[in-house]
VEXLUM-371929 format. One record per residue: residue in three letters; x, y, z of N, C-alpha, C, O in turn. Coordinates in steps of 0.02 Angstrom, whole numbers, padded with zeros to 5 digits. Each point is the difference from the previous one (the first is absolute). Layout:
N
@r ALA neast X nnorth Y nup Z caeast X canorth Y caup Z ceast X cnorth Y cup Z oeast X onorth Y oup Z;
...
//
This chain:
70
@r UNK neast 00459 nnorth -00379 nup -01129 caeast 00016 canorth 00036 caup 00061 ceast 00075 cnorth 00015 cup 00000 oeast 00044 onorth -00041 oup -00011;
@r UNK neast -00036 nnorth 00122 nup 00029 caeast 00084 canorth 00005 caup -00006 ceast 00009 cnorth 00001 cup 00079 oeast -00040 onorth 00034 oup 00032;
@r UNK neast 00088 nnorth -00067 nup -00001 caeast 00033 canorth 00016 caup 00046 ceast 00060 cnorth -00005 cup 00041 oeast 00010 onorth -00058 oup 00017;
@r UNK neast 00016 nnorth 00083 nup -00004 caeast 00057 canorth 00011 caup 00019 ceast 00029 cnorth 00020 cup 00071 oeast -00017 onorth 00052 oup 00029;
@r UNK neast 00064 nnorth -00100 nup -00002 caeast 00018 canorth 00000 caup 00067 ceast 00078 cnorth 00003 cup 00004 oeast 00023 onorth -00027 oup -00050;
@r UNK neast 00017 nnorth 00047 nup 00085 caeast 00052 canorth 00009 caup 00019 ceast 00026 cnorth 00018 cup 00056 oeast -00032 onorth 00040 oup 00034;
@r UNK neast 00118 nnorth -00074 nup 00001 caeast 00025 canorth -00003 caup 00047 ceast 00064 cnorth 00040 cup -00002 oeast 00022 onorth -00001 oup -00058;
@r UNK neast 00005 nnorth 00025 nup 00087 caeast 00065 canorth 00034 caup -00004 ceast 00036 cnorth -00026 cup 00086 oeast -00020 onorth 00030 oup 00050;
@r UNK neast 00063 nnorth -00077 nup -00045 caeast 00032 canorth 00001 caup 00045 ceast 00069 cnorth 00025 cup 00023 oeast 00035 onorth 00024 oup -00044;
@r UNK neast -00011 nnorth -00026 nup 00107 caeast 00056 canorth 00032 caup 00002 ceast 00028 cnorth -00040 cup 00083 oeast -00030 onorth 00001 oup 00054;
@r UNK neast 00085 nnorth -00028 nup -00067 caeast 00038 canorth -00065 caup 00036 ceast 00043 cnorth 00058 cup 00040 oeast 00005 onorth 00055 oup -00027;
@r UNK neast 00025 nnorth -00067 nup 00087 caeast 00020 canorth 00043 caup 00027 ceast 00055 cnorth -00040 cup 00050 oeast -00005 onorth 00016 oup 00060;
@r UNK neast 00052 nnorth -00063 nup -00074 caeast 00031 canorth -00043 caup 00067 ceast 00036 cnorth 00024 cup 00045 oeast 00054 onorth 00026 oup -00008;
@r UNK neast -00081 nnorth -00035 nup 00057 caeast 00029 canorth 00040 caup 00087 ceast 00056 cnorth -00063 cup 00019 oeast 00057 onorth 00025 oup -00002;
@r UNK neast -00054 nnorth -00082 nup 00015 caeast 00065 canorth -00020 caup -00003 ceast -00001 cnorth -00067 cup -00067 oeast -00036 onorth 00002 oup -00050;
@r UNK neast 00100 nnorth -00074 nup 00073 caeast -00016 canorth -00048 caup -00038 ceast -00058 cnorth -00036 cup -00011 oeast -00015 onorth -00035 oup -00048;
@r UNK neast -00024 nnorth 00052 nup 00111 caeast -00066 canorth -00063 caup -00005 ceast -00061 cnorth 00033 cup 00001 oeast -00056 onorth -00025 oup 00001;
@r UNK neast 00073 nnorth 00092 nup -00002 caeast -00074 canorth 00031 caup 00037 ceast 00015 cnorth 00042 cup -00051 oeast 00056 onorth 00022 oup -00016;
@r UNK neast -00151 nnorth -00001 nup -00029 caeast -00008 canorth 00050 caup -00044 ceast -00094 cnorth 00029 cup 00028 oeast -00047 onorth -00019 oup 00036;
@r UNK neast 00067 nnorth 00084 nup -00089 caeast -00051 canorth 00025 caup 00015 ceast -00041 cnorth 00014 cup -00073 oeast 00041 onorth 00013 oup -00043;
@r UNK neast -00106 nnorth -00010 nup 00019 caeast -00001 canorth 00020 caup -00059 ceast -00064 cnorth 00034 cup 00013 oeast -00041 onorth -00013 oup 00044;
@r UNK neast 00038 nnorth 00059 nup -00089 caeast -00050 canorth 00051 caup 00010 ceast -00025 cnorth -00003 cup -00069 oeast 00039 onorth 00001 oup -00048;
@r UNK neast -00124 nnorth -00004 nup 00040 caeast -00028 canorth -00005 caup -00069 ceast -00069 cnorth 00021 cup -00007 oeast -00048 onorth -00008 oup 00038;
@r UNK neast 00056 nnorth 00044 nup -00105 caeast -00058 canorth 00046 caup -00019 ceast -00055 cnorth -00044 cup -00043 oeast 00025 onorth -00056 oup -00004;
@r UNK neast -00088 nnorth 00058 nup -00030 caeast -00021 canorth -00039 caup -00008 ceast -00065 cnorth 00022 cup -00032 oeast -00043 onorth 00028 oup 00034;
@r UNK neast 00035 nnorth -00040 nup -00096 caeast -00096 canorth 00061 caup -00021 ceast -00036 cnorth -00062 cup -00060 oeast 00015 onorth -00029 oup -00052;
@r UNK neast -00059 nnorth 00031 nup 00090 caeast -00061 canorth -00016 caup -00055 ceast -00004 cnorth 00019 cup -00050 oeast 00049 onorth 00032 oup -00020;
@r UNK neast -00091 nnorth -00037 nup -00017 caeast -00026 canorth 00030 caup -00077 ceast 00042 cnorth 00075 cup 00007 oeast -00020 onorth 00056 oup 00016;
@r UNK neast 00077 nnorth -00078 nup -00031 caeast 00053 canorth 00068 caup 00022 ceast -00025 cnorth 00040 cup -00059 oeast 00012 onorth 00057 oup 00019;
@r UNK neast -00037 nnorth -00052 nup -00074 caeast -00032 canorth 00059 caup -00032 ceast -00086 cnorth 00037 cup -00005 oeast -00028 onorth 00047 oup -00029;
@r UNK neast 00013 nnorth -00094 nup 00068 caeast -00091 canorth 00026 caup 00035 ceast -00020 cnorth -00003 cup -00051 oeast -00033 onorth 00050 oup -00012;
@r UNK neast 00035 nnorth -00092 nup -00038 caeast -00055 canorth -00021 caup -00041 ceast -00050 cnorth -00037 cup 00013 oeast 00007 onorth -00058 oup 00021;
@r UNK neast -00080 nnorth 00091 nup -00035 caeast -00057 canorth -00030 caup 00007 ceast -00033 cnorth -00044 cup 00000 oeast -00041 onorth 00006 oup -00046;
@r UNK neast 00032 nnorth -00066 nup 00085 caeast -00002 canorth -00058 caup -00004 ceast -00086 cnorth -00007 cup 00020 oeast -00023 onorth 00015 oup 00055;
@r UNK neast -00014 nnorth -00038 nup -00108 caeast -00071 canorth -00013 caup 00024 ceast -00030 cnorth -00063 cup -00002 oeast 00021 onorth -00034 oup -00047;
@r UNK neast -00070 nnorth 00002 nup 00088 caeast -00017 canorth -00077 caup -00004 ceast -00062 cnorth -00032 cup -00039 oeast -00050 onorth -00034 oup 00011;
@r UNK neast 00089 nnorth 00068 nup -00070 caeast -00040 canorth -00029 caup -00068 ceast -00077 cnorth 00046 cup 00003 oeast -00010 onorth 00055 oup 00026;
@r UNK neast -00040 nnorth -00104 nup -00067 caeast -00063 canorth 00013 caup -00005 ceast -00026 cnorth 00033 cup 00075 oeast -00026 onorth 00056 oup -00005;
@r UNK neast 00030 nnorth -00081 nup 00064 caeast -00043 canorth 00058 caup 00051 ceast 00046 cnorth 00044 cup 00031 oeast 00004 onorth 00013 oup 00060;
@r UNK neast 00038 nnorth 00014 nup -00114 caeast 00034 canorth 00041 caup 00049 ceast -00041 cnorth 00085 cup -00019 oeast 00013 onorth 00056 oup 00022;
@r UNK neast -00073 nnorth -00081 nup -00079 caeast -00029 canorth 00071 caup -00022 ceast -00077 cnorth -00046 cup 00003 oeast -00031 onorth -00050 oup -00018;
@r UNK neast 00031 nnorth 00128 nup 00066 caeast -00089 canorth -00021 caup 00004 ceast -00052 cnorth 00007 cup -00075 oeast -00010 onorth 00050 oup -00034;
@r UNK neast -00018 nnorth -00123 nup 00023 caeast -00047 canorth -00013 caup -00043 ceast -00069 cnorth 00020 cup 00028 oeast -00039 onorth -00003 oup -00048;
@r UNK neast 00005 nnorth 00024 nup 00106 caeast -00058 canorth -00013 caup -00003 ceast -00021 cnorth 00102 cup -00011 oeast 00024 onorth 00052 oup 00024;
@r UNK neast -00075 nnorth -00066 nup -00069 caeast -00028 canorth 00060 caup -00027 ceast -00034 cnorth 00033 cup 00036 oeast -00004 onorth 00061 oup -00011;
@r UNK neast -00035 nnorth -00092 nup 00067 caeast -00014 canorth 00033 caup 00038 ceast 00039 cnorth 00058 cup 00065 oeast -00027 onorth 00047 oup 00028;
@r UNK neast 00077 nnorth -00065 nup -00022 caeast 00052 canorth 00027 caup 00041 ceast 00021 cnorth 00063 cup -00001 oeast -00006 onorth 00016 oup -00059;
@r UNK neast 00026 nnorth 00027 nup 00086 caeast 00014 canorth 00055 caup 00006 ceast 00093 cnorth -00011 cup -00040 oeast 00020 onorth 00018 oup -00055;
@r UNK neast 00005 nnorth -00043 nup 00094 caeast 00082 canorth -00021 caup -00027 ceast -00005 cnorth -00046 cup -00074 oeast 00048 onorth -00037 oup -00014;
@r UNK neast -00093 nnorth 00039 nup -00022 caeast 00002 canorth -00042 caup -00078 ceast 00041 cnorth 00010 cup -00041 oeast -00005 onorth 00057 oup -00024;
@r UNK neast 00045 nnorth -00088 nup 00003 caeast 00063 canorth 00010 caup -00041 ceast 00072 cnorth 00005 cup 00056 oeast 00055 onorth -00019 oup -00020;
@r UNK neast -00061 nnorth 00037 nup 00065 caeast 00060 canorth 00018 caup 00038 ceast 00035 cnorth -00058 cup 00036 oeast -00018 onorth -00052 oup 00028;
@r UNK neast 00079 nnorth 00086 nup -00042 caeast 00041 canorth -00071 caup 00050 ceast -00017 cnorth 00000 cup 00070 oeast -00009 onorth 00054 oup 00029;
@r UNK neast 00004 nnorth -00108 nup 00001 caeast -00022 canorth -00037 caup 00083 ceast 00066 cnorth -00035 cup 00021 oeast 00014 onorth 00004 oup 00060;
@r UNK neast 00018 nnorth -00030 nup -00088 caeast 00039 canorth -00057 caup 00027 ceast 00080 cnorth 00016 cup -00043 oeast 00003 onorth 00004 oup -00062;
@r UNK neast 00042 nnorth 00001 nup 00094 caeast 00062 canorth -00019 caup -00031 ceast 00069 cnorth -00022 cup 00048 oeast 00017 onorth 00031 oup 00050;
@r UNK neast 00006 nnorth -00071 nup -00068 caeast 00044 canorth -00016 caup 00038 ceast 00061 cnorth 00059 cup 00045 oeast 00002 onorth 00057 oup -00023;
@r UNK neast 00031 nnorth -00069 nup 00068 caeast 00056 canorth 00033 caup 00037 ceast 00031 cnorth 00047 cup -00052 oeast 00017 onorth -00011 oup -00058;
@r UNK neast -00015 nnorth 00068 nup 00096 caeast 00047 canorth 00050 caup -00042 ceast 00085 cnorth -00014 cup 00004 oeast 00009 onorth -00055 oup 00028;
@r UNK neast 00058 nnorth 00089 nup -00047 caeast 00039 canorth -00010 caup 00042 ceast 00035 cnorth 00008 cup 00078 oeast 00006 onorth 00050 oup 00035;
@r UNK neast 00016 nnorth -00125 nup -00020 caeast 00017 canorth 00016 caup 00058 ceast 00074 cnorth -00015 cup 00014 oeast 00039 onorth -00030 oup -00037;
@r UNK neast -00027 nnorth 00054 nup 00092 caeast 00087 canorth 00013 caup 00028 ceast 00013 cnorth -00052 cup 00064 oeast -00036 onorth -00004 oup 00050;
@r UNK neast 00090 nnorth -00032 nup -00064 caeast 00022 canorth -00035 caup 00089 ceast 00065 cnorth 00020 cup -00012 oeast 00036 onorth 00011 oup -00049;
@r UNK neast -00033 nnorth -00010 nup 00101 caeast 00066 canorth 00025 caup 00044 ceast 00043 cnorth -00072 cup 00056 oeast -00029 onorth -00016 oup 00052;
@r UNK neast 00088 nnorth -00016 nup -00067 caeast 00004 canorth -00036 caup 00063 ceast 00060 cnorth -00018 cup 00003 oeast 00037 onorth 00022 oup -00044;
@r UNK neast -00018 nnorth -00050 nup 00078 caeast 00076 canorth -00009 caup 00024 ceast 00022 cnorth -00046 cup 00053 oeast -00021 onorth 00006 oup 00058;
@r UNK neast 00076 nnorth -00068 nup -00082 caeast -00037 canorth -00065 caup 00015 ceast 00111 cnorth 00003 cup 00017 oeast 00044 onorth 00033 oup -00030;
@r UNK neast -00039 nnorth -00081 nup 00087 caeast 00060 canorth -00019 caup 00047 ceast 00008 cnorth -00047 cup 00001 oeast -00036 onorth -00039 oup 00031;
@r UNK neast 00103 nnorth 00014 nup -00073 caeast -00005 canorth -00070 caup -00005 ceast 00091 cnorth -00040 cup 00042 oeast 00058 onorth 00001 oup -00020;
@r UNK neast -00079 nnorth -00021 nup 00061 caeast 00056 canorth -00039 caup 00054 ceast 00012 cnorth -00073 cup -00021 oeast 00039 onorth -00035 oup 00032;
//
């Protein structure tokens, strides 16, 4: 399984004691396909979906947040 996560922050101090930091933040930051093994493709022959993927984990995702620290 490849995956890959990353943070980029950015510190911002409003006076000596008090800061602000604002930070970006992504999941599987390149949306590679992550599936959960053996049932993530339907086996049963009878099925209309046979052979096809059913199940795979989170695509990429984004947070946003920004945190005040006194």
């Amino acid at each position: 399984m490849v995956n890959f996560d990353m943070a980029l922050p950015k510190n911002l101090p409003l006076t000596e004691s008090k800061a602000l930091q604002f930070r970006v933040e992504t999941f599987n930051t390149f949306n590679h396909a992550r599936f959960f093994g053996a049932t993530s493709v339907d086996g049963n022959i009878s099925d209309a979906t046979f052979g096809q993927v059913v199940n795979s984990m989170s695509p990429r995702l984004l947070q946003v947040a920004m945190r005040f620290s006194f």
